[in-house]
C-alpha positions as CSV (number, residue, x, y, z in Angstrom):
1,X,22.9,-47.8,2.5
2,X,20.5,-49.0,0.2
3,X,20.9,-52.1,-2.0
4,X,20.4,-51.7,-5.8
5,X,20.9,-54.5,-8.5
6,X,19.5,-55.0,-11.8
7,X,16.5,-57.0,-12.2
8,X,16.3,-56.9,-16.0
9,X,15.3,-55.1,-19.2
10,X,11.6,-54.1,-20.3
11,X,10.8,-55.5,-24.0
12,X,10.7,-51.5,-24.9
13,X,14.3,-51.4,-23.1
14,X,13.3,-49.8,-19.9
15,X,15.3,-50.9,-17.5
16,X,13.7,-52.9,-14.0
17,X,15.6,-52.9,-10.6
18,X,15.5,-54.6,-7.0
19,X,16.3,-52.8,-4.4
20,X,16.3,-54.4,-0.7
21,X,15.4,-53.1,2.3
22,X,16.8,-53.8,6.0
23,X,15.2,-53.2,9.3
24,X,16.6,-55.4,12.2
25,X,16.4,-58.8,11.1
26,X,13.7,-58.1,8.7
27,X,14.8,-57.5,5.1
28,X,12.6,-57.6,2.0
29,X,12.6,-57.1,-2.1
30,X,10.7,-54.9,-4.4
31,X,11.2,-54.4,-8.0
32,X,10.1,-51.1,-10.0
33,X,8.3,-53.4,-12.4
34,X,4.4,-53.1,-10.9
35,X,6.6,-51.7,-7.6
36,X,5.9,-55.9,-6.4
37,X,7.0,-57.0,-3.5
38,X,9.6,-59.8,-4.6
39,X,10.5,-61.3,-1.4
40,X,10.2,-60.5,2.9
41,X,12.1,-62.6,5.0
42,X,11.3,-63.0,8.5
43,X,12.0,-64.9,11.6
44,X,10.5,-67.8,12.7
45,X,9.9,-69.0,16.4
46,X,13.8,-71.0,16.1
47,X,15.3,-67.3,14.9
48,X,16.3,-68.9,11.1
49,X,14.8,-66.4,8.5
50,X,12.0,-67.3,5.9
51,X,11.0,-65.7,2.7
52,X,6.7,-65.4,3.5
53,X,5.8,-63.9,-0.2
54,X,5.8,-65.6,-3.3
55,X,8.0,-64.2,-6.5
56,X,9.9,-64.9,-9.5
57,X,13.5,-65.0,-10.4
58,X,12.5,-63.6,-14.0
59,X,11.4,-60.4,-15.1
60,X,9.6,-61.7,-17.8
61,X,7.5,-63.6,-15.7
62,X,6.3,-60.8,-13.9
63,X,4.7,-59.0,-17.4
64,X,3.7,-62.2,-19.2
65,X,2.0,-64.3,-16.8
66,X,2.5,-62.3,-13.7
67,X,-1.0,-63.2,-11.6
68,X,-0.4,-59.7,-10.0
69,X,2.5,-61.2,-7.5
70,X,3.4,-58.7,-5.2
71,X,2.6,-55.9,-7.6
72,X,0.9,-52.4,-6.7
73,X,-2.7,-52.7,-8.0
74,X,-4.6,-49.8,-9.6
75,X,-6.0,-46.9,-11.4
76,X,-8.9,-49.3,-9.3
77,X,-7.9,-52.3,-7.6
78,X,-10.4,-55.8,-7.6
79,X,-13.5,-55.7,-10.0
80,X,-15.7,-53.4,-12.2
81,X,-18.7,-55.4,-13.3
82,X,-20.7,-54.7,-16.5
83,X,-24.0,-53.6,-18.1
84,X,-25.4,-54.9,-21.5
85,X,-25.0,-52.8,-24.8
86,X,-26.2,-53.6,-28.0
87,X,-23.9,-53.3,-30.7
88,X,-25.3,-54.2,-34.4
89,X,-27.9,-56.1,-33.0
90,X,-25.9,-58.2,-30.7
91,X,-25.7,-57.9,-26.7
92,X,-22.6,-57.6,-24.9
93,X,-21.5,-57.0,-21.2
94,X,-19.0,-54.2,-20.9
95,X,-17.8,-53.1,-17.4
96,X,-18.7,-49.8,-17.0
97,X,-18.8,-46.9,-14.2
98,X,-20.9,-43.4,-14.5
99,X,-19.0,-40.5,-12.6
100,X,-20.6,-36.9,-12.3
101,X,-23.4,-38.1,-15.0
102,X,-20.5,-39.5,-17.7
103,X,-20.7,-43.3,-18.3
104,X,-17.4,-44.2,-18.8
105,X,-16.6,-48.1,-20.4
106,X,-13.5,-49.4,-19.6
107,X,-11.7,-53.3,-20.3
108,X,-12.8,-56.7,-19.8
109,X,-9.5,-58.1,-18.9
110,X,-11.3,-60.7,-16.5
111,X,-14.5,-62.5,-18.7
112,X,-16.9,-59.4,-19.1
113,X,-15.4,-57.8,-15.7
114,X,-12.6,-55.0,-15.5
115,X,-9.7,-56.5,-12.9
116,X,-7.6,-54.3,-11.0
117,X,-7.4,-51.3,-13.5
118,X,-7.5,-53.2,-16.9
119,X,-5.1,-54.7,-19.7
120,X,-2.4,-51.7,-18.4
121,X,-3.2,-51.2,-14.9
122,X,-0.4,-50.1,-12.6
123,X,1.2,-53.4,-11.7
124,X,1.8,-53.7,-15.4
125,X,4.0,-50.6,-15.7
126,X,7.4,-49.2,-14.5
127,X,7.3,-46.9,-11.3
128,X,10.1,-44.7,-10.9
129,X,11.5,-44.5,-7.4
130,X,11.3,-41.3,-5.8
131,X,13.3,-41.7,-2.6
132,X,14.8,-44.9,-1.3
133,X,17.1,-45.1,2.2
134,X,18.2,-48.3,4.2
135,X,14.5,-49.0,5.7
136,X,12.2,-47.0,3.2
137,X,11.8,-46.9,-0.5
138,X,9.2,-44.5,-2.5
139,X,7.8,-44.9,-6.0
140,X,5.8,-42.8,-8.2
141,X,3.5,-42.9,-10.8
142,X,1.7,-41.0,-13.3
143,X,-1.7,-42.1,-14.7
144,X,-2.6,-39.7,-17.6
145,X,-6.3,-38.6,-18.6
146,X,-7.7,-41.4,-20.2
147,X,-5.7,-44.0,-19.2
148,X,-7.9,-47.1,-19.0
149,X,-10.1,-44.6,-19.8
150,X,-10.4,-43.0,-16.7
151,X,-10.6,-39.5,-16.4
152,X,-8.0,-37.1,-14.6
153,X,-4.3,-36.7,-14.5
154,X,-3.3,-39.4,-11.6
155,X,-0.5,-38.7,-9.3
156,X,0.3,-41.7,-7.1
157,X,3.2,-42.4,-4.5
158,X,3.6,-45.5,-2.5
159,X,5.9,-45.9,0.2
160,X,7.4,-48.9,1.4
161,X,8.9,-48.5,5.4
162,X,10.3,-52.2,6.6
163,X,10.8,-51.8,10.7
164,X,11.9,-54.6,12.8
165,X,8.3,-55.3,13.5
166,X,6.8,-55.3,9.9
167,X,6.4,-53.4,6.6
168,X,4.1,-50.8,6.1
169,X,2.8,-49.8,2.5
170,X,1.5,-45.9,2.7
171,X,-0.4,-44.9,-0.1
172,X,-0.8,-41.3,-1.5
173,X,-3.1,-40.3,-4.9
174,X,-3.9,-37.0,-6.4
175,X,-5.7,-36.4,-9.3
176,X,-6.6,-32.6,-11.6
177,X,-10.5,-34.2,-12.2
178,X,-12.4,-36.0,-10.4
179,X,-12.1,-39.9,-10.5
180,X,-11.9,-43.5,-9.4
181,X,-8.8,-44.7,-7.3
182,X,-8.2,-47.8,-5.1
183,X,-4.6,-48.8,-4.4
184,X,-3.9,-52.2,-3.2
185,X,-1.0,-55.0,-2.8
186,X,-1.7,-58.1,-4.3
187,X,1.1,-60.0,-2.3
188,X,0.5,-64.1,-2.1
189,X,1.6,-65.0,1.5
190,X,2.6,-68.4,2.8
191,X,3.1,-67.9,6.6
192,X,5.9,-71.6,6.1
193,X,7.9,-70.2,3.3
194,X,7.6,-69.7,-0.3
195,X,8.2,-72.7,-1.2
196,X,6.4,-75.0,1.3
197,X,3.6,-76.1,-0.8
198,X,-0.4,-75.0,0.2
199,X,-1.3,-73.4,2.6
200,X,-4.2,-75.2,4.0
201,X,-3.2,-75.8,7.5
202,X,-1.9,-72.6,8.3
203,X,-4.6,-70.4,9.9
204,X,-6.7,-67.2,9.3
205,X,-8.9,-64.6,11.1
206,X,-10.6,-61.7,9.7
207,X,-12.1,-58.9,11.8
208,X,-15.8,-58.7,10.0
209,X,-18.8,-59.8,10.4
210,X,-20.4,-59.2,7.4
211,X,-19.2,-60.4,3.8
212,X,-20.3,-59.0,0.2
213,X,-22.0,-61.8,-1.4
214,X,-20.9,-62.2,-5.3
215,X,-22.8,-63.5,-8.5
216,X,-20.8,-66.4,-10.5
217,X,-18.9,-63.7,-12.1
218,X,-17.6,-62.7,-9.0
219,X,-19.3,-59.1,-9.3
220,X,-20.7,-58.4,-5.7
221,X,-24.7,-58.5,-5.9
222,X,-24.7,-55.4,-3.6
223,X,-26.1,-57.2,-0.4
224,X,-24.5,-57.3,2.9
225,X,-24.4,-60.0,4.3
226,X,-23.4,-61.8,7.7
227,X,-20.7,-64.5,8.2
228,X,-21.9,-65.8,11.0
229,X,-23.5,-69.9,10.0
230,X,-21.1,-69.8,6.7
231,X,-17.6,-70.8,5.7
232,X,-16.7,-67.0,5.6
233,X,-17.4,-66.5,9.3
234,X,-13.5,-66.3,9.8
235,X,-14.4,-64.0,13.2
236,X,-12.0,-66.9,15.1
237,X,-8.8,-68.3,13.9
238,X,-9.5,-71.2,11.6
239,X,-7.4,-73.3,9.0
240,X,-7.6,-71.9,5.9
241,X,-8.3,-75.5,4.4
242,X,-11.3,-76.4,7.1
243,X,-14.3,-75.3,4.6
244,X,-12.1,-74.2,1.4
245,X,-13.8,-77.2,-0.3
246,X,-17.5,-76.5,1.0
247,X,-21.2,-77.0,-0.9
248,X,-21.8,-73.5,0.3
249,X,-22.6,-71.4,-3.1
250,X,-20.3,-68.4,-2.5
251,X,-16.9,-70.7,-2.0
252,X,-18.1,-72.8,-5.2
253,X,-18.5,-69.7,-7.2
254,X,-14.9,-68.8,-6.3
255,X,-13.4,-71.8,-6.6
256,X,-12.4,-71.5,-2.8
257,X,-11.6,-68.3,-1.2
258,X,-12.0,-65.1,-3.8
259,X,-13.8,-62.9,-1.2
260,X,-14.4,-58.9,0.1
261,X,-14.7,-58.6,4.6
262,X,-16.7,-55.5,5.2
263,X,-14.3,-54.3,8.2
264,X,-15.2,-53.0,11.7
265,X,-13.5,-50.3,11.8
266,X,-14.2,-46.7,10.1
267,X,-12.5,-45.9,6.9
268,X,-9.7,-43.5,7.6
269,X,-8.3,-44.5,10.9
270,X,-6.4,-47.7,11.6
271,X,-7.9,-50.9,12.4
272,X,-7.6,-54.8,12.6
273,X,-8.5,-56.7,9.3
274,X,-6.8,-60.3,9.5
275,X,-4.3,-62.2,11.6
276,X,-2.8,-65.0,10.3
277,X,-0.2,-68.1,11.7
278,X,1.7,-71.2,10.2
279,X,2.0,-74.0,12.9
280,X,5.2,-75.2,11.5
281,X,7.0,-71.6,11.7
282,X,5.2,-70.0,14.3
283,X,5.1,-66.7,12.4
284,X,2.6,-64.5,13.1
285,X,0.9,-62.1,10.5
286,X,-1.0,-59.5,11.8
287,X,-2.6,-57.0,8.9
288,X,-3.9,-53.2,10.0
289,X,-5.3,-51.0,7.3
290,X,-7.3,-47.6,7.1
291,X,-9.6,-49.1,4.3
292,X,-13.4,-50.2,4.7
293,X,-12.8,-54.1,3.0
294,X,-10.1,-56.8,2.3
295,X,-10.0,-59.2,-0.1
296,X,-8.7,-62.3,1.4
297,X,-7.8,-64.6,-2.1
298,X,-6.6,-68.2,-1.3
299,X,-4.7,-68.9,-4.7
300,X,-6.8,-71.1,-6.0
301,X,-5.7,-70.1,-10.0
302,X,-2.3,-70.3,-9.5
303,X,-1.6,-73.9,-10.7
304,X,-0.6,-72.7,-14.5
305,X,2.0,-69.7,-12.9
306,X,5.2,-70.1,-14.0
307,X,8.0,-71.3,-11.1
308,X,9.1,-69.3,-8.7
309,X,11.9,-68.3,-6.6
310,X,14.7,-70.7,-6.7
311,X,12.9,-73.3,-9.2
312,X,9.7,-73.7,-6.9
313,X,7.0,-75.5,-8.2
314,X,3.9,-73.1,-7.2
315,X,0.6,-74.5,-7.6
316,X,-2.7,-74.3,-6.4
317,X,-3.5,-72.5,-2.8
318,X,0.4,-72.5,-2.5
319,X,-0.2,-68.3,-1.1
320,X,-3.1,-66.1,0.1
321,X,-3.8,-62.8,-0.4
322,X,-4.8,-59.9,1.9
323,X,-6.1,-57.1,-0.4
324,X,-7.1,-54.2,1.3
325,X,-9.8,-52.3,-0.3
326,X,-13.0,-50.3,-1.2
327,X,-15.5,-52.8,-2.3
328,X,-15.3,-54.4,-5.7
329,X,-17.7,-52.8,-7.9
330,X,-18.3,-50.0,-5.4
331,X,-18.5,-47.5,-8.3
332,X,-21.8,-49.2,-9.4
333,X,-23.4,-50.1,-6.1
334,X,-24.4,-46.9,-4.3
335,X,-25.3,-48.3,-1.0
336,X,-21.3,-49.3,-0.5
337,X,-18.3,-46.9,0.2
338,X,-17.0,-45.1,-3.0
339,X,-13.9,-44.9,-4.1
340,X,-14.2,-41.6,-5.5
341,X,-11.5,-39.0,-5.4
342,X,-12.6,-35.2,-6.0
343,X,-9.9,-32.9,-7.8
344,X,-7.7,-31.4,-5.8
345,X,-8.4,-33.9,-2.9
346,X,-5.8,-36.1,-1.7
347,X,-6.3,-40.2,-1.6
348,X,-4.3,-41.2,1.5
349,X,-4.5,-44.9,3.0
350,X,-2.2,-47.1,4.6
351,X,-1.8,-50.9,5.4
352,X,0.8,-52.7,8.4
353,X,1.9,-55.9,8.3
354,X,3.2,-57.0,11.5
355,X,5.1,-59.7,12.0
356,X,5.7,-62.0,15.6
357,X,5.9,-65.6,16.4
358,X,4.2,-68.1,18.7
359,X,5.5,-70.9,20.3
């Protein structure tokens, strides 16, 4: 049966509820507000259970100053960059995307960039749940015409399935015009609990070997570029903290890690894109997606985030983030993957998190 309970009341009076999921020893949290992933405990390698995502114990700190925990991220998730308009004289950057010969501007909600579908993207709204059993829970959303200004009537469903070995977040989009869609999770991870404090020592691999190189406004410059001699050739395990502090220009820019893998495998069928492990638990995250990129994000903004769970203290590189992806910006840099959806096509991705432990 599954578990329901209020999780509070929208400032237009629309209500917000948690429902938890169970699967085995696994059991995990999500809230309709942004449909964010609230809380997934697991076992670690001595059998006691530990909550690995970050969250709050407030719904109002999920719409005030939310930093996208655990939410569902779209119309387009990660980064639009800009072009320069002159308005009365004066030069601005406003992000901006041209589909079928139509420039369309949409909101700088990040400096002159659009961030993960602007000031009322989909982890800023209410999803309405559409099916929910023991293990499995569906929400729905509808993104009208011109939301965000972006064109077409949007259809999405996501679908949340906990097993004993993981959760897996299916993604489904349909839309009556053609337009821009790119559904991610923007869950922070820390492998040693939610409340352990950074997560420097814990380690990462990601399965590329080439990176998308960004300008200081994080906007990728359209290169590809290869890890291998940097502190983003993550190809072997490696702790998090080793280079997080480097000289190199890319992890300056970003303040740490803020960056896009281009992934081995082909878009469409399921492939490896990062494995990570925390010494102290011995729990094992292993990440699969159909998607051509992942963002891995390494928290380094979230020292002014309200607390979290249970009065934690969150701060700087206290989570990571393993955003799977098109390619920021790819809507302005032909030479990458596009996130394009036709009318009448369907938008259909999914991303496994796997869950073991090590000794």
């Amino acid at each position: 049966m599954m578990e329901k309970t209020p999780f509070g009341v929208m400032p237009d009076g629309t209500p917000v509820d948690l429902y938890t999921l169970r699967a085995g020893a696994l059991s995990c949290d999500i809230i309709t507000y942004g449909g964010a992933l609230r809380a997934l405990r697991v076992p670690d390698r001595s059998g006691n259970l530990v909550d690995v995502v970050l969250g709050f114990d407030r719904l109002e700190d999920y719409h005030t100053r939310g930093k996208y925990m655990g939410a569902l991220v779209g119309r387009v998730a990660n980064r639009i960059g800009g072009r320069p308009f002159v308005i009365a004289g004066k030069e601005y950057m406003i992000p901006t995307f041209v589909l079928n010969g139509r420039e369309y501007p949409v909101a700088a909600n990040d400096g002159q960039n659009h961030l993960h579908g602007g000031m009322t993207g989909f982890s800023k709204q209410v999803w309405r749940v559409e099916y929910a059993e023991e293990s499995v829970l569906t929400l729905a959303l509808g993104s009208p015409h011109q939301h965000e200004n972006y064109p077409g009537n949007l259809t999405v469903r996501v679908t949340y399935t906990l097993t004993e070995g993981g959760l897996t977040i299916a993604y489904f989009a349909k839309s009556d015009q053609d337009t821009l869609c790119n559904l991610t999770n923007h869950s922070y991870f820390n492998l040693a609990g939610h409340a352990s404090g950074p997560v420097l020592n814990q380690t990462i691999q990601i399965f590329a070997d080439q990176y998308t190189p960004a300008d200081a406004a994080s906007i990728p410059t359209g290169a590809l570029e290869d890890v291998a001699g940097t502190p983003l050739d993550l190809r072997e395990p490696k702790a998090i903290g080793a280079e997080i502090d480097s000289d190199f220009t890319q992890i300056v820019q970003a303040g740490g890690y803020d960056h896009n893998w281009v992934l081995r495998g082909k878009t469409g069928t399921m492939h490896p894109a990062a494995r990570a492990v925390s010494p102290e638990t011995g729990i094992v995250m292993e990440v699969e997606t159909t998607l051509p990129g992942v963002q891995f994000y390494t928290g380094n903004y979230l020292g002014d985030s309200p607390k979290g769970k249970d009065g934690a203290p969150y701060d700087k590189r206290w989570g990571f983030c393993v955003e799977t992806q098109f390619f920021p910006d790819a809507p302005n840099k032909p030479q990458f993957e596009n996130c394009l959806l036709r009318a009448g096509e369907t938008w259909e991705h999914t991303t496994v998190f796997r869950f073991s432990t090590e000794s």
